[in-house]
C-alpha positions in Angstrom: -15.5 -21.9 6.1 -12.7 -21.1 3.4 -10.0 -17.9 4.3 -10.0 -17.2 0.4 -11.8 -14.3 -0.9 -14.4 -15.3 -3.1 -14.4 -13.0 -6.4 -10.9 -11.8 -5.4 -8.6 -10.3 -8.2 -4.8 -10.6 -8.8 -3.3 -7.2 -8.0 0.2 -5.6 -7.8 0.7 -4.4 -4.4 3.5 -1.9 -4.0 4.5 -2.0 -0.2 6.7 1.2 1.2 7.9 0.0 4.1 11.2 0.6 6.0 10.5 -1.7 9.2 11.6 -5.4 7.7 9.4 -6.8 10.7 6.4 -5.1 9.3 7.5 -6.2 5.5 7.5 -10.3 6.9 4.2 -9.8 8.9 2.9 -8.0 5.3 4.1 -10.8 3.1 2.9 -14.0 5.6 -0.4 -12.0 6.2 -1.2 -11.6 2.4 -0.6 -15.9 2.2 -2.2 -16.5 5.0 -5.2 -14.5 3.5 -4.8 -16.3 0.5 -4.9 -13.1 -1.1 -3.9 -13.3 -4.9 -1.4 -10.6 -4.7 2.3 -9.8 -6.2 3.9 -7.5 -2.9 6.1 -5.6 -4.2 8.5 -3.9 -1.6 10.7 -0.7 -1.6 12.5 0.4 1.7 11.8 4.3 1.5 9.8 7.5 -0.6 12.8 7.5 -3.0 12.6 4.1 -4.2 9.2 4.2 -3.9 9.3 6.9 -6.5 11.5 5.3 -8.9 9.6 2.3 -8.7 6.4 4.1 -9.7 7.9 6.3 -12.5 9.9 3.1 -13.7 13.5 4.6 -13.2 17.0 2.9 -12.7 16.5 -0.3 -11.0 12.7 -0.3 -11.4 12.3 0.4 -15.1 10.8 -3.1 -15.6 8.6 -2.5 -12.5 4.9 -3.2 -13.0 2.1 -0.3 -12.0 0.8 -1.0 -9.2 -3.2 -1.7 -8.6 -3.0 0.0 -5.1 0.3 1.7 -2.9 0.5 0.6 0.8 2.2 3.6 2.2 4.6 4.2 5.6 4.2 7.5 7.0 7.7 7.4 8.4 10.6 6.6 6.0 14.0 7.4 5.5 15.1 9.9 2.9 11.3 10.7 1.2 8.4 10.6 4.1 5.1 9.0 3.0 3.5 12.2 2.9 6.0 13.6 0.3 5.6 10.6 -2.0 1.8 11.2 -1.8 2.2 14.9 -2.4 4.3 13.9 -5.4 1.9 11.2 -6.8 -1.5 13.6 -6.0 0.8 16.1 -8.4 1.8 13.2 -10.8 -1.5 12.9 -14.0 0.5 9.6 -14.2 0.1 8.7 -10.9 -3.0 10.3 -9.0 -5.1 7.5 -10.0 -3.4 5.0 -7.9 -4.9 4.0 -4.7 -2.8 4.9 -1.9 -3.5 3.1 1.4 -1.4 4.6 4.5 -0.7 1.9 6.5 1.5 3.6 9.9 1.6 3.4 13.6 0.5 6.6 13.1 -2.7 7.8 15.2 -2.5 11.4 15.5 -5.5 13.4 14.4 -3.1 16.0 12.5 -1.7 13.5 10.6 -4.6 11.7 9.6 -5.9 15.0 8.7 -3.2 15.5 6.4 -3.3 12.8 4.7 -7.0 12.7 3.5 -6.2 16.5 2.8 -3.4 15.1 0.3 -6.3 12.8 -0.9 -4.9 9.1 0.4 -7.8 7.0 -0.2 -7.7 5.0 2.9 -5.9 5.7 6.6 -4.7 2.4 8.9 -3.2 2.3 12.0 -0.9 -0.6 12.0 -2.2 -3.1 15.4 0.7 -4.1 17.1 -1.4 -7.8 17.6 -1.2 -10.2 14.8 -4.6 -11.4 14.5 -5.4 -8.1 14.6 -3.0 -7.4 12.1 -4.3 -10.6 9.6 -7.7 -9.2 9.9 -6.8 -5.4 8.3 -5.0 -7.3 5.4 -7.9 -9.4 4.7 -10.1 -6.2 4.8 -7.3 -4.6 2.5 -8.0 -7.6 0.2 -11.9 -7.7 1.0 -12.4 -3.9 0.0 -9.6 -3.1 -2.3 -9.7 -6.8 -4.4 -13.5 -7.8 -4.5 -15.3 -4.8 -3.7 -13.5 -1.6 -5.6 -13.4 -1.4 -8.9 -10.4 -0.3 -10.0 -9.1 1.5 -13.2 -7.3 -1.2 -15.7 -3.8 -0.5 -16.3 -2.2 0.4 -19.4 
């Protein structure tokens, strides 16, 4: 049986991740999927911000089909970049995935309340961890139907 999504579309994938560890098991995980996908990375909120609104070193960024969120980054938090993009009409429409280690009913809570459209707990396992990105891919790339850009 093939690994490759059948029906799978291309997508810009912007990844806010501070934890390079995380970033490489992203990156490999997405290939080893098969996963048509351009990851796009930024290291905290604030460059996850610029990227989005196309500022300073970002201004030829793409817009990103969906946003694979931290909770916990330096200098902006996850939960103030998805405050700012929920407040953003140029921005709510992108899908926001928070992808943390993360497993506390409050923040969870918070999170849906700020309208995230989907909540992960990172697994510490890698097989564990190849099977969320293929559901990432199986849900987000075949299944949703998302808005075109532009």
């Amino acid at each position: 049986m093939s690994n490759e999504l059948v029906g799978a579309k291309f997508a810009n994938i912007l990844l806010a991740e501070d934890n390079d560890d995380d970033v490489v098991l992203m990156r490999h995980g997405f290939e080893l999927a098969k996963l048509t996908v351009d990851l796009h990375h930024v290291q905290n909120g604030q460059q996850c911000m610029e990227f989005l609104r196309k500022k300073g070193a970002f201004s030829d960024a793409p817009t990103p089909d969906i946003v694979l969120l931290d909770l916990n980054m330096p200098i902006m938090s996850g939960r103030e970049v998805l405050a700012e993009m929920v407040a953003d009409p140029k921005l709510q429409h992108i899908p926001v995935v928070i992808l943390t280690t993360s497993a506390e009913d409050r923040d969870i809570l918070a999170m849906y309340k700020l309208r995230c459209s989907s909540y992960i707990v990172k697994p510490v396992d890698f097989d564990q961890f190849l099977r969320v990105i293929r559901g990432i891919g199986d849900y987000w790339l075949t299944i949703v139907v998302l808005p075109k850009q532009g």
